[in-house]
C-alpha positions in Angstrom: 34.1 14.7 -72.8 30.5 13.8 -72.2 29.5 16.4 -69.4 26.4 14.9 -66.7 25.3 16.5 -64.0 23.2 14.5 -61.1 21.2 16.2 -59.0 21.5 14.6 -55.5 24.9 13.3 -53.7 23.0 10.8 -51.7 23.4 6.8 -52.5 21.8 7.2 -55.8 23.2 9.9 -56.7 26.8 8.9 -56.0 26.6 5.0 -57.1 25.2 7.1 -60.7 28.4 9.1 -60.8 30.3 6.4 -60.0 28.8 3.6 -62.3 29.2 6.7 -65.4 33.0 7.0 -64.8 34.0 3.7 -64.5 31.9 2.4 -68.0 33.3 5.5 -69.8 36.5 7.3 -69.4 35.0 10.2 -71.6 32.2 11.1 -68.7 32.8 13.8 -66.5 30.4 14.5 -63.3 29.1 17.2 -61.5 27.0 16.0 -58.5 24.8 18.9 -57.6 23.5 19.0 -54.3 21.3 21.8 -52.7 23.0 21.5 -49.4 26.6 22.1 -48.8 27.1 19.0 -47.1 27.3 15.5 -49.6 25.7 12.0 -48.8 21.7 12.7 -48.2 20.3 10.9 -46.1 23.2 9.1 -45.5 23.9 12.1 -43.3 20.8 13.6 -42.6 18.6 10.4 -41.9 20.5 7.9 -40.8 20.0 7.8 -36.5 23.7 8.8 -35.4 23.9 5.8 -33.2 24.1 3.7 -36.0 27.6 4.2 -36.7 28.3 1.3 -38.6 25.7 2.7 -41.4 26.8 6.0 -41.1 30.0 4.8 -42.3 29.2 4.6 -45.5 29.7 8.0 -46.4 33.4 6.6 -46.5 32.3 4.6 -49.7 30.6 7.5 -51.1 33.4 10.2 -50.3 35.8 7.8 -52.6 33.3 8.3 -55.4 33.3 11.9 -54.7 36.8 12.5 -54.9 37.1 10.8 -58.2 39.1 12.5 -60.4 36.1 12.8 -63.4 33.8 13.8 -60.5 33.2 17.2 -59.1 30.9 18.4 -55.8 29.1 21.4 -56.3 26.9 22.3 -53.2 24.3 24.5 -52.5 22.8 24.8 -56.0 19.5 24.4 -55.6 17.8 23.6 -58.9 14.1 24.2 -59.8 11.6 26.2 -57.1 11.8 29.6 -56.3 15.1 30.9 -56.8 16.4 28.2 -57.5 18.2 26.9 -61.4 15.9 26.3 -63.8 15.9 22.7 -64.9 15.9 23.8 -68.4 19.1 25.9 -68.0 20.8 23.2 -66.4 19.7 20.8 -69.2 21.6 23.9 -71.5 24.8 23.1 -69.3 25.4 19.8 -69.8 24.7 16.9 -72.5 22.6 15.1 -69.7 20.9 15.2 -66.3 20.2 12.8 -63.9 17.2 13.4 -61.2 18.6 11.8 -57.8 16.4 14.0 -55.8 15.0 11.3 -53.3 11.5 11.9 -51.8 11.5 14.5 -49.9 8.5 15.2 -47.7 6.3 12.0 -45.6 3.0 10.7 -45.7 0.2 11.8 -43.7 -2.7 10.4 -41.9 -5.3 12.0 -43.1 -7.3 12.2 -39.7 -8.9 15.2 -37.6 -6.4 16.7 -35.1 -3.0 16.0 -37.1 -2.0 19.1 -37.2 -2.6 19.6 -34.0 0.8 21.5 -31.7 3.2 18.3 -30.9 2.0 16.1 -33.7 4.9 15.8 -36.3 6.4 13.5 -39.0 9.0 11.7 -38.1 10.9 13.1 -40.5 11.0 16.3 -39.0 12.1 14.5 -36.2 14.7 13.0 -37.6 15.9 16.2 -39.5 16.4 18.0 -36.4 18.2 15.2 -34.4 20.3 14.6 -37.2 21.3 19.1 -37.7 19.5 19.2 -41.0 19.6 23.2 -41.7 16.4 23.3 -42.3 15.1 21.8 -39.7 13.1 23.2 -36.8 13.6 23.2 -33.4 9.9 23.6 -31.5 10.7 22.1 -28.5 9.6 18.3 -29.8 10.2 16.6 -26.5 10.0 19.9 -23.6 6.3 19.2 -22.2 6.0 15.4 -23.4 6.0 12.7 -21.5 4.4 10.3 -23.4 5.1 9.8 -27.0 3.2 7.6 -29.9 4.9 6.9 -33.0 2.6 5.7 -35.7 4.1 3.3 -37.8 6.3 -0.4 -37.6 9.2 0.6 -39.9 13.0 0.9 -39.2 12.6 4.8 -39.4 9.9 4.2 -36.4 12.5 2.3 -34.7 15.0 4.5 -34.6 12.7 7.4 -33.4 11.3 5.7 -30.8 15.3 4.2 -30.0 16.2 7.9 -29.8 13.6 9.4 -27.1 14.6 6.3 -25.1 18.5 7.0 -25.3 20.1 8.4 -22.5 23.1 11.1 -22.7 25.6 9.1 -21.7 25.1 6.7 -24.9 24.1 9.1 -27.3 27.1 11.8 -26.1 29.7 9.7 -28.3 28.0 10.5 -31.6 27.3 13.3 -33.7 23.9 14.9 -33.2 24.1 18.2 -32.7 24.5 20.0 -29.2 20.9 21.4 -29.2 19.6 17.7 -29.8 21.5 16.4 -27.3 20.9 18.4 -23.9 17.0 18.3 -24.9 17.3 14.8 -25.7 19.5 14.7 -22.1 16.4 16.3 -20.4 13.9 14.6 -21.3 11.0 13.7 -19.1 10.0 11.0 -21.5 9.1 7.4 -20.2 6.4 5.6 -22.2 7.1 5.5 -26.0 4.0 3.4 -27.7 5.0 2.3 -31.1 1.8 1.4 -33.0 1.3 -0.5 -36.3 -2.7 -0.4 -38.0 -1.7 -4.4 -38.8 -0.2 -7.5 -37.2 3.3 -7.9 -36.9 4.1 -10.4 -39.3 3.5 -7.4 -41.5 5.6 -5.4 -39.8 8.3 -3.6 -41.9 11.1 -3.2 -39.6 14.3 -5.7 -40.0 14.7 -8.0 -37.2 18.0 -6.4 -36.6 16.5 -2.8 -35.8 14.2 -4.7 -33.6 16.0 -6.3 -31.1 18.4 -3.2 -30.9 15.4 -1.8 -29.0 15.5 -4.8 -26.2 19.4 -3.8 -25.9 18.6 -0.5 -24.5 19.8 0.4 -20.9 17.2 0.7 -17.9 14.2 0.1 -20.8 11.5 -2.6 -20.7 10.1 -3.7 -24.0 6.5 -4.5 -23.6 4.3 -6.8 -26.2 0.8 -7.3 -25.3 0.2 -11.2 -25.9 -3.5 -10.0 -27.2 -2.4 -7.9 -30.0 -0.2 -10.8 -31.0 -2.8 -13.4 -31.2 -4.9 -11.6 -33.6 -2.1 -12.1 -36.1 -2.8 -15.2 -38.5 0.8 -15.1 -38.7 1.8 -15.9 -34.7 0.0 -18.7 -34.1 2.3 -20.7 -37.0 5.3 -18.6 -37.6 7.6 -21.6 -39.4 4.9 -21.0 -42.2 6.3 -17.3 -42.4 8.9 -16.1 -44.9 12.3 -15.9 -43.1 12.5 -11.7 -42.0 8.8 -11.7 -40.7 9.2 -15.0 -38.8 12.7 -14.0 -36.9 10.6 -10.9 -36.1 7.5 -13.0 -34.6 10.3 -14.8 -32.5 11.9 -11.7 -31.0 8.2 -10.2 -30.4 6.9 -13.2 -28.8 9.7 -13.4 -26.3 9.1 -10.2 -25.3 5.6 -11.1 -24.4 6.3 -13.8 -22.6 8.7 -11.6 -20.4 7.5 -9.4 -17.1 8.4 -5.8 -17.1 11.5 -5.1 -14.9 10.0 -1.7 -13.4 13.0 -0.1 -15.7 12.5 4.2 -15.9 11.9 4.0 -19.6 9.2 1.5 -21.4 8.5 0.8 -25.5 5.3 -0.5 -25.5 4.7 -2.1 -28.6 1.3 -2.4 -30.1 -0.5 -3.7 -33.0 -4.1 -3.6 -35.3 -4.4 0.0 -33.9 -5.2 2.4 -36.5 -5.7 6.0 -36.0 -8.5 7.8 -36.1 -8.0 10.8 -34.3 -5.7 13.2 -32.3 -6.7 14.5 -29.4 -6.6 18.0 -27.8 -6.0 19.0 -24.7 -5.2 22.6 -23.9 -4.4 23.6 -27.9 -2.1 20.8 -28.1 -1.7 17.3 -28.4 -3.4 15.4 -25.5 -3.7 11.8 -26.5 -4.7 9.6 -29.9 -7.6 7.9 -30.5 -6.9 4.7 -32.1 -9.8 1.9 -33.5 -9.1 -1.9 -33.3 -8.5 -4.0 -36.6 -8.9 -7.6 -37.3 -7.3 -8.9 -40.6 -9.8 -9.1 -43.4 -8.5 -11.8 -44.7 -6.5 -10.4 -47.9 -3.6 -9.2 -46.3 -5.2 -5.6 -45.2 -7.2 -5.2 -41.6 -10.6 -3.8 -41.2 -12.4 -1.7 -38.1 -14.2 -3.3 -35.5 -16.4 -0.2 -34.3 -13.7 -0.9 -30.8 -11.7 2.1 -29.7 -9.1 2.8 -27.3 -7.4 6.7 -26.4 -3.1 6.4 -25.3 -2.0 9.3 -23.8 0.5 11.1 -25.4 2.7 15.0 -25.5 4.0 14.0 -28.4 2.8 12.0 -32.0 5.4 11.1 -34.5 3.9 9.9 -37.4 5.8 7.4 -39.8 4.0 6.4 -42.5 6.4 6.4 -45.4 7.8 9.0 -47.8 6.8 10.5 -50.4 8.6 12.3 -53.8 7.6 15.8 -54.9 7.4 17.6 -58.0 10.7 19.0 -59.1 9.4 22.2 -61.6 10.4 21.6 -64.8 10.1 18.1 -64.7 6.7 15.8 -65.4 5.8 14.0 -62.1 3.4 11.0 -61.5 0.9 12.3 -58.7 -0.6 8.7 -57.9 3.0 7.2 -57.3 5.1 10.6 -56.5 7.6 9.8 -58.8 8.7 11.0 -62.0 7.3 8.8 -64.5 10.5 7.1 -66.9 11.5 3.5 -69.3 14.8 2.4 -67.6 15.7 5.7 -66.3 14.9 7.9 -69.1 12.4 10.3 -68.3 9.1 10.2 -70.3 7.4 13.1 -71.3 3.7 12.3 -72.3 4.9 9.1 -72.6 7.5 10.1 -75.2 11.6 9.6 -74.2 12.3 13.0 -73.1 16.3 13.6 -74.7 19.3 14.0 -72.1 17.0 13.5 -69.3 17.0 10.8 -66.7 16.4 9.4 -63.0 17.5 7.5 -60.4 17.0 6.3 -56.7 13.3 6.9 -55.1 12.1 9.9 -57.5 12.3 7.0 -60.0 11.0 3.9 -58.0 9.3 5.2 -55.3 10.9 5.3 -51.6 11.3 1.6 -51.4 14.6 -0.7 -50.4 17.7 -0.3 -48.5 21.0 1.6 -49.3 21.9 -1.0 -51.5 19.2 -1.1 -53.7 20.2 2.1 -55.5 23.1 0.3 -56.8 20.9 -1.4 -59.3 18.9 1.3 -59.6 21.5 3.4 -60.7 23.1 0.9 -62.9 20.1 0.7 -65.3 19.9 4.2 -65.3 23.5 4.5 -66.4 22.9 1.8 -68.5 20.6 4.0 -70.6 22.6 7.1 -70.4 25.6 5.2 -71.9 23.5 3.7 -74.4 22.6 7.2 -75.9 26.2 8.9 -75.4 26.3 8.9 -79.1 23.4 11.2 -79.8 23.9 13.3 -76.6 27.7 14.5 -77.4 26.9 16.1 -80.7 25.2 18.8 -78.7 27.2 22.2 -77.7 27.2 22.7 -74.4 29.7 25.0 -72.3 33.0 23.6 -71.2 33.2 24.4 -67.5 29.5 24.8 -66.0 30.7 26.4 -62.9 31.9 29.5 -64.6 28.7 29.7 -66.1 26.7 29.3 -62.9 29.0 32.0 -61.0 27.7 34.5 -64.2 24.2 33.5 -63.0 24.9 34.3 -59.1 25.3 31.2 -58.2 28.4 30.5 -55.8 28.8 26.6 -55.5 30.2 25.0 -52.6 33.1 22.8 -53.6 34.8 19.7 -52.3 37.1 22.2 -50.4 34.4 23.8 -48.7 32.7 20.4 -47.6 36.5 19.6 -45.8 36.3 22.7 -44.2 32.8 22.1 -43.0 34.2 18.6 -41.7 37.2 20.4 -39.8 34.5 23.1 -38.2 32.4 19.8 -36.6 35.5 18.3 -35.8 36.5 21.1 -33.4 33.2 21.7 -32.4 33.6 18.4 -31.1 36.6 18.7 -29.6 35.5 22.0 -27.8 32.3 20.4 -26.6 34.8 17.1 -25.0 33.2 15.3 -27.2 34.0 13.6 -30.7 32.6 15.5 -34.3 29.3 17.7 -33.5 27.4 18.9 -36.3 27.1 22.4 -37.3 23.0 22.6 -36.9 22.1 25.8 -39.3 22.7 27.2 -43.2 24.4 30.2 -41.6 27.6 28.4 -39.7 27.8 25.7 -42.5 28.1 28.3 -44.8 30.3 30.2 -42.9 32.9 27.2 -42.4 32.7 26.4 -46.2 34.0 30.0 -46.5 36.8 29.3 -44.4 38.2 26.9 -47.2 41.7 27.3 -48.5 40.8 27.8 -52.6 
C-alpha cells in the first residue's frame, strides 16, 4: 500500500483523497484535519442559509467513508504543540498540504483595529460555531454596519445582519448566533466596494438574493453607478458583470419602500480611515475614486464619513505559513511545479499541495476539483519512487505513542447525533455545538 496523508478535509482536501483512491487501488488515505469536525469551510464558511451549498458535505462524506480512506480529527500539525511536519512526512510515503488560507486581508488604514471593526471572517466563524471563534458581542451596540468589500462573502454578511429569526431559525447556526442575531437593532447595512460595479466580484446569483429579503429595501445610488465606464454600455460587458449591472440598475431606478431594514449599496469608496467615537468604532471615513483608466480607480481629494457600530471588513484571504514548510510571502502560498512542493526551487520528495495554499484563495468549490487532480496527477506519477521508503504500517498507533488522540469517523457521527438533539431540544432542526469543549465531549460519546 502506498500510505498519503492530506492535511485538510475541506473540498481540496477530500476531491485529493478521492481522486488518489479511484486512479490507484494500492493508495490508502488518512485525511488529517485539526478540527474534529470534516468539510472546512464547507461547514465553517458557508452562510447556513445557503442550504443548497451546504449540501455538499453529502458529496464529501461519501469520499470520506471510502473504504481506503480514513478521518483522523483534531491533529493539528505544525505550530506550537502541534505534529511536526517532518514527523508526519516519517509516517507516510507522501503528504499533501490542503490547508486552505486561513486568516483575511487587511486594510492597512488608521483606526482598524479599533473595538467593533472585524474581518469578516471572524464574522463568519462565529455565525457559523467555528470553536475558535469569538463571541464579543459583534452586533449588541450597532446599529449601523459597513462591510468593506463587493464579494459573495460580503454578501452573505451583510444577508445575515439583515435576516430576521424567523428565517434564519430553520438552519443551523448556533443558538448564541441566533438570539443576538434575533435581537439585533441593526437597520442600515452599507456594502461598499473602492471600484465600480462592473468589477464587482459577487455572482449575480448572491446578488439578487439580497433584493429577496423580507421587509428590506435595496438602495443603489444612480451616481455611484454612472461613474462606471461599464453602466453606461453594459451589452459591451462580459456575461456575469453585465447580469450584475442589470440587477444593480433596477434597483436604482426603484424608490425605497420605507421597509425596517435597508442594504445600501455603494461604490468607488475607498477607505481611508476608521473613526472613533467613545474607544470604539464611530463611523468610516471613505475617499471617492474615479477609474484611472487601466482597470484600477484613483483618489479625488473628495471624502465622505457613514456612520457605523460596526465595520466588517472583506477584502479577501490570505494563506499562512505552515512551519516546516517553505511559503511564498508575496503570494501567501506555498511555492510548487504541479503540486509538488519546491524547496529553493528544487522538487522537495513526498511532498505536495493542493486547493488555495497552492493557488492562492481564488475560484469556487469546484475549482478544487482540477486543482486536486493535477496534484494527484503528480503524486501518482512518483508512486514508484515513494513506495520503496519504510514507513510504519498504521500511523495512528504511532500518533497515540506521541499523545496524540485522533478523532475518528465515529466520533464525527457522534458529534452529528449531539447537534441533532440539540436541535431537537431547542424546537428546532440540527444546532451546532459552538465550542472545542462540547465537540470534544460528544466525540467521546462514540461507540468504538
Amino acid at each position: 500500500m502506498l500510505r498519503v496523508a492530506v492535511v485538510g478535509s475541506g473540498p481540496s482536501g477530500c476531491y485529493t483523497a478521492q481522486g488518489l483512491v479511484q486512479q490507484d487501488s494500492s493508495v490508502f488515505v488518512d485525511v488529517l484535519d485539526r478540527l474534529p469536525c470534516p468539510y472546512g469551510l464547507v461547514r465553517y464558511g458557508v452562510a447556513p442559509d445557503h442550504e443548497k451549498i451546504k449540501s455538499l458535505q453529502g458529496n464529501l462524506r461519501t469520499v470520506l467513508e471510502h473504504e481506503r480512506i480514513r478521518f483522523l480529527g483534531g491533529v493539528q500539525v505544525g505550530g506550537p504543540g502541534g505534529l511536526p511536519t517532518a514527523r508526519l512526512r516519517e509516517l507516510y510515503h507522501a503528504v499533501v498540504y490542503c490547508v486552505g488560507a486561513a486568516t483575511d486581508r487587511h486594510l492597512g488604514i488608521p483606526g482598524e483595529d479599533l473595538p467593533g471593526s472585524w474581518s469578516a471572517t471572524e464574522f463568519v466563524s462565529w455565525y457559523s460555531a467555528h470553536p475558535d471563534a469569538v463571541d464579543d458581542g459583534f452586533v449588541r451596540a450597532a446599529r449601523t454596519a459597513v462591510v468593506i468589500g463587493v464579494g459573495n462573502v460580503a454578501v452573505d454578511v451583510t444577508r445575515m445582519l439583515a435576516r430576521g429569526a424567523a428565517e434564519l431559525n430553520p438552519t443551523d447556526m448556533p443558538q448564541g448566533a441566533l438570539a443576538a442575531l434575533a435581537e439585533s437593532r441593526v437597520t442600515d447595512i452599507h456594502m461598499v466596494g473602492r471600484r465600480g460595479p462592473s468589477q464587482a466580484r459577487f455572482t449575480t446569483k448572491e446578488l439578487r438574493e439580497l433584493g429577496a429579503l423580507p421587509d428590506t429595501d435595496v438602495v443603489v445610488d444612480p451616481e455611484d453607478l454612472a461613474l462606471d465606464p461599464g453602466y453606461a454600455d453594459p451589452s459591451a460587458l462580459p456575461a456575469a458583470q453585465r447580469r450584475n449591472v442589470e440587477v444593480l440598475r433596477g434597483w436604482a431606478a426603484t424608490p425605497p419602500t420605507g421597509a425596517d431594514r435597508r442594504i445600501r449599496l455603494r461604490f468607488h469608496l475607498r477607505p481611508v480611515e476608521l473613526l472613533a467615537v467613545d474607544g470604539r468604532v464611530g463611523a468610516v471615513r471613505f475617499e471617492r475614486t474615479v477609474p484611472d483608466g487601466r482597470g484600477g480607480v484613483t483618489g479625488t481629494g473628495r471624502y465622505e464619513e457613514v456612520e457605523a457600530q460596526l465595520v466588517l471588513r472583506s477584502v479577501g484571504y490570505r494563506g499562512v505559513p505552515l512551519e516546516g514548510l517553505p511559503f511564498d510571502t508575496s503570494t501567501g502560498t506555498v511555492p510548487h511545479r504541479e503540486g509538488r512542493v519546491l524547496r529553493d526551487g528544487v522538487i522537495a520528495p513526498g511532498e505536495y499541495v493542493a486547493g488555495w495554499i497552492k493557488r492562492g484563495p481564488t475560484g469556487v468549490i469546484g475549482t478544487n476539483r482540477p486543482c486536486a487532480k493535477e496534484t494527484v496527477t503528480s503524486l501518482l506519477g512518483d508512486a514508484a519512487a515513494l513506495a520503496g521508503r519504510q514507513v510504519p504500517e498504521d500511523a495512528v498507533a504511532s500518533l497515540r505513542a506521541e499523545g496524540v488522540e485522533p478523532v475518528a469517523w465515529a466520533g464525527w457521527l457522534a458529534i452529528e447525533r449531539a447537534e441533532a438533539e440539540l436541535g431537537a431540544s431547542l424546537g428546532r432542526t440540527v444546532v451546532k455545538l459552538p465550542d472545542w469543549d462540547s465537540l470534544l465531549a460528544a466525540a467521546r460519546t462514540a461507540t468504538p
